[in-house]
VMD Tcl script that builds the backbone (N, CA, C; Angstrom):
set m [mol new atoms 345]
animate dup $m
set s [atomselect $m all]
$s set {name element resname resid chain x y z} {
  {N N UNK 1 A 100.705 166.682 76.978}
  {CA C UNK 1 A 101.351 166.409 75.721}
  {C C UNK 1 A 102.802 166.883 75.731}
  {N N UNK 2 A 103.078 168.262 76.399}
  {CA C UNK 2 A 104.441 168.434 76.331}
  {C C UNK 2 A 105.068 167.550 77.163}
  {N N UNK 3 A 104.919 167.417 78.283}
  {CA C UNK 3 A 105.271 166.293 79.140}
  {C C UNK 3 A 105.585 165.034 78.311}
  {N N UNK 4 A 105.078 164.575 77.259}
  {CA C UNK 4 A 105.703 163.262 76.173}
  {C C UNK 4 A 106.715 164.166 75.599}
  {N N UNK 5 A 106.409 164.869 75.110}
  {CA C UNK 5 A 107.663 165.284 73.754}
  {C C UNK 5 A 108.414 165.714 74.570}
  {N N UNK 6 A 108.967 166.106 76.084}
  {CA C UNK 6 A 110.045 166.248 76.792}
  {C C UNK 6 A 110.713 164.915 77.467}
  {N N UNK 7 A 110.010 163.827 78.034}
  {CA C UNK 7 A 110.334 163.041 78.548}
  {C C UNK 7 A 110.684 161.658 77.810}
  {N N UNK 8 A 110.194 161.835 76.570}
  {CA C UNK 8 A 110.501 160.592 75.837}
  {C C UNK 8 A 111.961 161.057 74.789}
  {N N UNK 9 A 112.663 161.946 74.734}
  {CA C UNK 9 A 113.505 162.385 74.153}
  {C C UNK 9 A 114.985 161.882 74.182}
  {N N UNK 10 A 115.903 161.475 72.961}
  {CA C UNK 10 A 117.039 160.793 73.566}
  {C C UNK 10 A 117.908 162.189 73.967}
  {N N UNK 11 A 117.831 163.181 73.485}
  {CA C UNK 11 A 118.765 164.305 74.335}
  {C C UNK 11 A 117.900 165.507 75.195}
  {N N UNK 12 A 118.586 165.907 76.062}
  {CA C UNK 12 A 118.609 166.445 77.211}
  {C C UNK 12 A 117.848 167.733 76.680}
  {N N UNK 13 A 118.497 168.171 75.865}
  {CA C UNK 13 A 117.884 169.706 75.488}
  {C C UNK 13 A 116.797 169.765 74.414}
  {N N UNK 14 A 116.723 168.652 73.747}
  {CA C UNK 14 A 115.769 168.889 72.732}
  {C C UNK 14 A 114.708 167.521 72.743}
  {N N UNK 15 A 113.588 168.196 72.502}
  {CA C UNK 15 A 112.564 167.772 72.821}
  {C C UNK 15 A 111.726 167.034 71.338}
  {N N UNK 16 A 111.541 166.104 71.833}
  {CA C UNK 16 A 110.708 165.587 70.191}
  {C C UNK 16 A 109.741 166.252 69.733}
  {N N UNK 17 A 109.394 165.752 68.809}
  {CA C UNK 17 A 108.505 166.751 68.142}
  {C C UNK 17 A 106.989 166.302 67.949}
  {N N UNK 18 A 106.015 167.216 68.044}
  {CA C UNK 18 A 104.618 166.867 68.316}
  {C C UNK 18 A 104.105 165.528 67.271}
  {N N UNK 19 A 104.591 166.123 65.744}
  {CA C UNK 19 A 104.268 165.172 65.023}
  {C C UNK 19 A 105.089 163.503 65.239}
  {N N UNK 20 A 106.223 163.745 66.079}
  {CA C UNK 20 A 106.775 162.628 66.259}
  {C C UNK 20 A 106.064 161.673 67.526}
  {N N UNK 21 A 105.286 162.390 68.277}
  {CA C UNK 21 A 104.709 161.921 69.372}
  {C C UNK 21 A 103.158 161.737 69.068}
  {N N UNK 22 A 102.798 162.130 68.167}
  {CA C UNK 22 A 101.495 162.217 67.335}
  {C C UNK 22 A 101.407 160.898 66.993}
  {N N UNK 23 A 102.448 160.346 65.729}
  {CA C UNK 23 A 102.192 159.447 65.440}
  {C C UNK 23 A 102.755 158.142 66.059}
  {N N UNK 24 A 103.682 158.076 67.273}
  {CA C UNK 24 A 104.229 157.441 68.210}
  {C C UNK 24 A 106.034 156.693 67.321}
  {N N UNK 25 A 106.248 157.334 66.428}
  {CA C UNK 25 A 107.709 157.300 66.366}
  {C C UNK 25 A 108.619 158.356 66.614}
  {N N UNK 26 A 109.687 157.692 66.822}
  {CA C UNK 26 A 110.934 159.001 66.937}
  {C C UNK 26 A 111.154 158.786 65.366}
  {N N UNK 27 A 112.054 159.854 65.002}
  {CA C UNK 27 A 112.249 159.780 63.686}
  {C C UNK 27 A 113.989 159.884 63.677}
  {N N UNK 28 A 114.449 159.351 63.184}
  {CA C UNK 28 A 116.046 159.744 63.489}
  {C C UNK 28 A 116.852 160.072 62.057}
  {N N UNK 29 A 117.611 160.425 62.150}
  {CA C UNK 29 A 118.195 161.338 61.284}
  {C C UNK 29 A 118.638 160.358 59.989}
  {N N UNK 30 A 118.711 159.256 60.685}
  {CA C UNK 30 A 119.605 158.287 59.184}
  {C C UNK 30 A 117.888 157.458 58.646}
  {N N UNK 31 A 117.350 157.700 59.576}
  {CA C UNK 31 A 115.756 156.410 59.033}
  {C C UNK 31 A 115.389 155.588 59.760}
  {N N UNK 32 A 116.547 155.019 59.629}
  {CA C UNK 32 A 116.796 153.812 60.834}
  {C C UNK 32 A 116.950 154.369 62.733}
  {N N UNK 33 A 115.405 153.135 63.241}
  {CA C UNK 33 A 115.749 153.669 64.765}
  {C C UNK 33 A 116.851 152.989 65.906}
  {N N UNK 34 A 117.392 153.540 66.466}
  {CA C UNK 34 A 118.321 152.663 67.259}
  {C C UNK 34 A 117.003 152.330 68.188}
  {N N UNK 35 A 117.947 151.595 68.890}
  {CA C UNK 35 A 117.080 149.954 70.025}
  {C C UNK 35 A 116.716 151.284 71.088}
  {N N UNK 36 A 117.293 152.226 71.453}
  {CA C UNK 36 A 116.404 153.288 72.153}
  {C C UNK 36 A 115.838 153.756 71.795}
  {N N UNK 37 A 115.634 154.584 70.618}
  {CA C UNK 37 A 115.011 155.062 70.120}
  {C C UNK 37 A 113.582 154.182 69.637}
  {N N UNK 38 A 112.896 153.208 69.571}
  {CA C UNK 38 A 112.442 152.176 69.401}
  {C C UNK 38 A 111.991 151.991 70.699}
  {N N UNK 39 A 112.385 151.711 71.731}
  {CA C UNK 39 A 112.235 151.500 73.262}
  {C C UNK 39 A 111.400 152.830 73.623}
  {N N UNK 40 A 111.848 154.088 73.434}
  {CA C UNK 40 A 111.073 155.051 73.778}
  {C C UNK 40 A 110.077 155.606 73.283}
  {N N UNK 41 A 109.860 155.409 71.489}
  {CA C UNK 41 A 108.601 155.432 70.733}
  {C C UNK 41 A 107.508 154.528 71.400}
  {N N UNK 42 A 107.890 153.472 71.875}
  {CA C UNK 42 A 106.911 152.043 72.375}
  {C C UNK 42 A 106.245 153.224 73.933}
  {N N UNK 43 A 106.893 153.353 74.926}
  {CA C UNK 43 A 106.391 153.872 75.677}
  {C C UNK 43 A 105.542 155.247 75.552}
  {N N UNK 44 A 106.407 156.042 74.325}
  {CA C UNK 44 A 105.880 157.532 73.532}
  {C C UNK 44 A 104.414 157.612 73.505}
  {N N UNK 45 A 104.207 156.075 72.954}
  {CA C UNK 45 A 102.958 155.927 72.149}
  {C C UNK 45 A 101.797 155.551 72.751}
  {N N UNK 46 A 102.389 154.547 73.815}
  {CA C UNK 46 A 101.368 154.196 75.211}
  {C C UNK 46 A 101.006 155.565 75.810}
  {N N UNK 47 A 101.690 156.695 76.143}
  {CA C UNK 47 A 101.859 157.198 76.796}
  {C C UNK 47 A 100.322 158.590 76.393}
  {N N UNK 48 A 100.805 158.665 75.110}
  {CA C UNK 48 A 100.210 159.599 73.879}
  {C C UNK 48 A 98.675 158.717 73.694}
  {N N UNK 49 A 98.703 157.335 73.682}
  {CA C UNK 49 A 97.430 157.299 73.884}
  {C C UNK 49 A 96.228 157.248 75.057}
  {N N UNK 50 A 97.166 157.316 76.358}
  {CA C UNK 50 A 96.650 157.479 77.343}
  {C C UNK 50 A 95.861 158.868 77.506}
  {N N UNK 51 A 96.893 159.549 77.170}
  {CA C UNK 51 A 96.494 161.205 77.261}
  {C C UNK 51 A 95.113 161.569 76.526}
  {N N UNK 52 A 95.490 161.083 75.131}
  {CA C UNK 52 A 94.126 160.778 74.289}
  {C C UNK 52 A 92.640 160.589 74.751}
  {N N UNK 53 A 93.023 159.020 75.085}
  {CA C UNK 53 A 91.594 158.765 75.823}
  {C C UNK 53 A 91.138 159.310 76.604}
  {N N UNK 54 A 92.019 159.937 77.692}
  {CA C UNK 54 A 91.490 161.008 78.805}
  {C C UNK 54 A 90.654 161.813 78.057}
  {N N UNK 55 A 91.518 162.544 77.186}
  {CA C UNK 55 A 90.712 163.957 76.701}
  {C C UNK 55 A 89.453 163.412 75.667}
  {N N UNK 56 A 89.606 162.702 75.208}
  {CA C UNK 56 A 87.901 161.937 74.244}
  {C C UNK 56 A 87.482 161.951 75.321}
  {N N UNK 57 A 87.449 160.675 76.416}
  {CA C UNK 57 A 86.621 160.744 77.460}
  {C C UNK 57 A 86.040 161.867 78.466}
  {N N UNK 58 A 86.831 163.086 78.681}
  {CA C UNK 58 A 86.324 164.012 79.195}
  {C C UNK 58 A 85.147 164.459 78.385}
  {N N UNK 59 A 86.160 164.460 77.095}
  {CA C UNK 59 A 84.722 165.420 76.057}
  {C C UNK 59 A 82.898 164.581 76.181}
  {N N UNK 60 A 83.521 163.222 75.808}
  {CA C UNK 60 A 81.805 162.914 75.635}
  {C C UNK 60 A 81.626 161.957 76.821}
  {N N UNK 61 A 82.108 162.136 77.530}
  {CA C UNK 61 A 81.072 161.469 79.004}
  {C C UNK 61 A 81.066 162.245 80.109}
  {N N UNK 62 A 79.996 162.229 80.944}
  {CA C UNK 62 A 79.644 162.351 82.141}
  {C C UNK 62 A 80.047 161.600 83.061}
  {N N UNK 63 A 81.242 161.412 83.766}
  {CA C UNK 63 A 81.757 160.284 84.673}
  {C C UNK 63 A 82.065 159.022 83.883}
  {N N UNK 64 A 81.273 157.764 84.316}
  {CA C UNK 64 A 81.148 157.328 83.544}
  {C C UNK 64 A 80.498 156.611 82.269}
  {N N UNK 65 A 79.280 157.383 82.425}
  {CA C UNK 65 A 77.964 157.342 80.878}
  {C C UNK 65 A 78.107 158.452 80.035}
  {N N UNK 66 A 78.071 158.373 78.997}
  {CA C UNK 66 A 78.516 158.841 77.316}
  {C C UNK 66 A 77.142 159.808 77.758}
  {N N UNK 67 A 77.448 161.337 77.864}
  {CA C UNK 67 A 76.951 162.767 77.979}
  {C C UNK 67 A 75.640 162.700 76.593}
  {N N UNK 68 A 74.783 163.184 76.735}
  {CA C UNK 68 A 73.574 164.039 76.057}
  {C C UNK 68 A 74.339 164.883 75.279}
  {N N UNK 69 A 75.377 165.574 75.571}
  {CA C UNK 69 A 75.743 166.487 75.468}
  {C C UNK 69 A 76.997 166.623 74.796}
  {N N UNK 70 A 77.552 165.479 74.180}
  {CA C UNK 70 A 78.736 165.140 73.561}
  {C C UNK 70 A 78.802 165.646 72.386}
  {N N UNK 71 A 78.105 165.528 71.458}
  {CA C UNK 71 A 78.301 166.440 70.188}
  {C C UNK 71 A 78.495 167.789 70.477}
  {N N UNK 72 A 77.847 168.373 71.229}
  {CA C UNK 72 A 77.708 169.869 71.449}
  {C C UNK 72 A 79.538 170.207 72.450}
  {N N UNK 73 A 79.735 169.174 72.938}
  {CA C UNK 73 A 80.995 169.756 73.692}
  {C C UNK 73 A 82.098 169.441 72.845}
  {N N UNK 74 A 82.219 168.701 71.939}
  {CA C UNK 74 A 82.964 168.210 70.953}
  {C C UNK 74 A 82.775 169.272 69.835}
  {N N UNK 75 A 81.693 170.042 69.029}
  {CA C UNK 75 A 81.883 170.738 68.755}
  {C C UNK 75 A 82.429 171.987 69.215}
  {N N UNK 76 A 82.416 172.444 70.312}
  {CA C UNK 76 A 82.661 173.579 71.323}
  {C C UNK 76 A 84.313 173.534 71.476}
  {N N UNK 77 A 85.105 171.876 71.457}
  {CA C UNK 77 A 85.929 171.813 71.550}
  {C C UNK 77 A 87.136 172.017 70.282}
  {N N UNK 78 A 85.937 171.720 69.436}
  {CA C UNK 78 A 86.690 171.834 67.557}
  {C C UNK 78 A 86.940 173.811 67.511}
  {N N UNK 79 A 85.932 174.104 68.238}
  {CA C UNK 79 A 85.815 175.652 67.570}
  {C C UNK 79 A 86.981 176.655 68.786}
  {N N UNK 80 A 87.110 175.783 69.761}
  {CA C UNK 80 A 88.155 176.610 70.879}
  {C C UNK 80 A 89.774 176.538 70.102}
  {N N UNK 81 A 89.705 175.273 69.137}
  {CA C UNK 81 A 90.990 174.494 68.866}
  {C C UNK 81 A 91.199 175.303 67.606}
  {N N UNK 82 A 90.270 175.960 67.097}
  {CA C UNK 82 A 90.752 176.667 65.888}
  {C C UNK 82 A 90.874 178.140 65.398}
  {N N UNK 83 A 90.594 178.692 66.874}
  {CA C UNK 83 A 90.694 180.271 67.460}
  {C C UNK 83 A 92.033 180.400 67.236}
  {N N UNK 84 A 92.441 181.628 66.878}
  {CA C UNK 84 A 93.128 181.776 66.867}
  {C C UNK 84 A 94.256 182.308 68.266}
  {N N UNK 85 A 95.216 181.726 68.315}
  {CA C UNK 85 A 96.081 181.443 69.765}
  {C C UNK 85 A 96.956 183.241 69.588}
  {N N UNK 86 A 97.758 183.568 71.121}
  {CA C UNK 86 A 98.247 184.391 70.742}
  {C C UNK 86 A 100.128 183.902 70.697}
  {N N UNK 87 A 100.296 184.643 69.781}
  {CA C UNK 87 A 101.832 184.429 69.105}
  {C C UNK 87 A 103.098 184.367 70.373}
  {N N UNK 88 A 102.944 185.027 70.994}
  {CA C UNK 88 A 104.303 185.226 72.106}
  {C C UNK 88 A 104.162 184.232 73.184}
  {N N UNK 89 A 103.556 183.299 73.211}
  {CA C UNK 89 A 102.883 182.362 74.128}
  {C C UNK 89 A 104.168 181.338 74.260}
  {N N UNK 90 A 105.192 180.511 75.228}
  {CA C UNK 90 A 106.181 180.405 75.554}
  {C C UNK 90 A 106.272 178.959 75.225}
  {N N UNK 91 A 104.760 178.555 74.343}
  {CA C UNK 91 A 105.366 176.793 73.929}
  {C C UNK 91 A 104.258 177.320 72.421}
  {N N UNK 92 A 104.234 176.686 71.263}
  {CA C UNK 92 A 104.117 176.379 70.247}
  {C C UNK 92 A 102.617 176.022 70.204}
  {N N UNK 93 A 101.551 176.633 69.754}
  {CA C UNK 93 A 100.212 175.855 69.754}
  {C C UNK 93 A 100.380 174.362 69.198}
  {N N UNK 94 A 99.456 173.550 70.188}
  {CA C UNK 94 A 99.603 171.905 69.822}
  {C C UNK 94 A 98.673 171.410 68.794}
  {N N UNK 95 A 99.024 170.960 68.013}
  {CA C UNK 95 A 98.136 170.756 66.721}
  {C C UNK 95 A 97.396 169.520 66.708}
  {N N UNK 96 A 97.714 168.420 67.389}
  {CA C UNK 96 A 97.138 167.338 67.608}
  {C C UNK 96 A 95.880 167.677 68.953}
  {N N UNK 97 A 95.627 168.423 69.301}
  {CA C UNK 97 A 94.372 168.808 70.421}
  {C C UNK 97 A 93.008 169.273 69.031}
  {N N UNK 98 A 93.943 169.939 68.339}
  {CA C UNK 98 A 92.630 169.997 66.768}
  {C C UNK 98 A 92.566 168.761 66.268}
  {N N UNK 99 A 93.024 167.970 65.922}
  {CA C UNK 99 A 92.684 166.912 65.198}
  {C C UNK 99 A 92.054 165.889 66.146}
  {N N UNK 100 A 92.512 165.575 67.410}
  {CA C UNK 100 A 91.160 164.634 68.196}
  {C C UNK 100 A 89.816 165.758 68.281}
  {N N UNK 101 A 90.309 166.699 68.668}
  {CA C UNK 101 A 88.305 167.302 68.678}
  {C C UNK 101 A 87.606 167.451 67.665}
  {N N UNK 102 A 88.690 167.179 65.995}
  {CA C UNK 102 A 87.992 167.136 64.802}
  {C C UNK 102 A 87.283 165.635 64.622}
  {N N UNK 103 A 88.264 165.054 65.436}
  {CA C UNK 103 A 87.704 163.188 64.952}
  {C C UNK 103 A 86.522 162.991 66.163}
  {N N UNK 104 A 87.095 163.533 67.233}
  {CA C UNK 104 A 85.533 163.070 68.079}
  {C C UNK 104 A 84.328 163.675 67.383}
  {N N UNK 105 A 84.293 165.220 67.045}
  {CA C UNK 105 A 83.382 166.114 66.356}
  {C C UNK 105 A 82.534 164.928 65.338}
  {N N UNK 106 A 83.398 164.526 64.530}
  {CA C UNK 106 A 82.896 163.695 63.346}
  {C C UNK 106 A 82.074 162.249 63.570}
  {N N UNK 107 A 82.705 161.387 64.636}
  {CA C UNK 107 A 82.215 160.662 65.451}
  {C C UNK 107 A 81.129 160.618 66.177}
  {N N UNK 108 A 80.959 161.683 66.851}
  {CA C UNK 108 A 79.376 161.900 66.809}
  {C C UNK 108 A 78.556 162.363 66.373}
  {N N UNK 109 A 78.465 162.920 65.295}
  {CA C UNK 109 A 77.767 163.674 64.215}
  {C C UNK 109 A 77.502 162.273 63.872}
  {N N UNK 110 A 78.304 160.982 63.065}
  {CA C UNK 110 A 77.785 159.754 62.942}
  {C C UNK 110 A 77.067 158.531 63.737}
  {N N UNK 111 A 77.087 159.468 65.095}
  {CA C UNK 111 A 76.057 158.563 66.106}
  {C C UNK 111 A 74.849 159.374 66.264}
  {N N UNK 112 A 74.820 160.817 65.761}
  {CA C UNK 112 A 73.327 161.653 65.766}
  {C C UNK 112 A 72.760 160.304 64.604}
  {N N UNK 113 A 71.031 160.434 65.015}
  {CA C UNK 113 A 70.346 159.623 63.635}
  {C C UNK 113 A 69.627 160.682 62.881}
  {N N UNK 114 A 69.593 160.816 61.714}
  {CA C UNK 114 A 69.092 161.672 60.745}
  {C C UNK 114 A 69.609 162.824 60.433}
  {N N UNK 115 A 71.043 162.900 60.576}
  {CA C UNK 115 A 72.206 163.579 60.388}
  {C C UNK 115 A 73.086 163.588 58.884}
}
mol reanalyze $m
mol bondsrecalc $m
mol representation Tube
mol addrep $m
């Protein structure tokens, strides 16, 4: 994830921002995106959902068949994501790693039956 918010950035030193790579726009200062800025959200977003699917897919499959065990690692993954991190740590806890293990969490709780 940092790897997007560094590499999709129009300046050198500053790095986009999670929520900007979250939701796959840059946000620019007047509203309006320039034709790069636009160009690099498009790839931002491919990029951000690649990462995504990896990490859903790790959580609830086994290679490649959907795990026994997916609710339980999806929950495991909601409850690691909401520990509390320690403060002096040299990048920013990522807030979008809680919200996919909240949506997978929920996702299969609606594929348990009698839930």
């Amino acid at each position: 994830m940092l790897d997007i918010m560094i590499n999709h950035s129009e300046h050198t030193l500053h790095s986009v921002s999670e929520l900007e790579a979250f939701i796959g726009n840059i946000l620019g200062r007047t509203g309006a995106q320039s034709k790069n800025q636009r160009e690099l959200s498009t790839t931002m977003k491919d990029r951000f959902e690649e990462h995504s699917a990896f990490i859903v897919n790790c959580i609830v499959k086994d290679g490649s068949e959907w795990s026994e065990e997916s609710l339980e690692r999806s929950m495991a993954c909601l409850a690691v994501s909401l520990e509390k991190k320690d403060v002096y740590r040299r990048h920013e806890n990522l807030l979008s790693f809680k919200y996919l293990a909240a949506a997978v969490c929920l996702r299969e709780v609606e594929r348990v039956p009698g839930l």
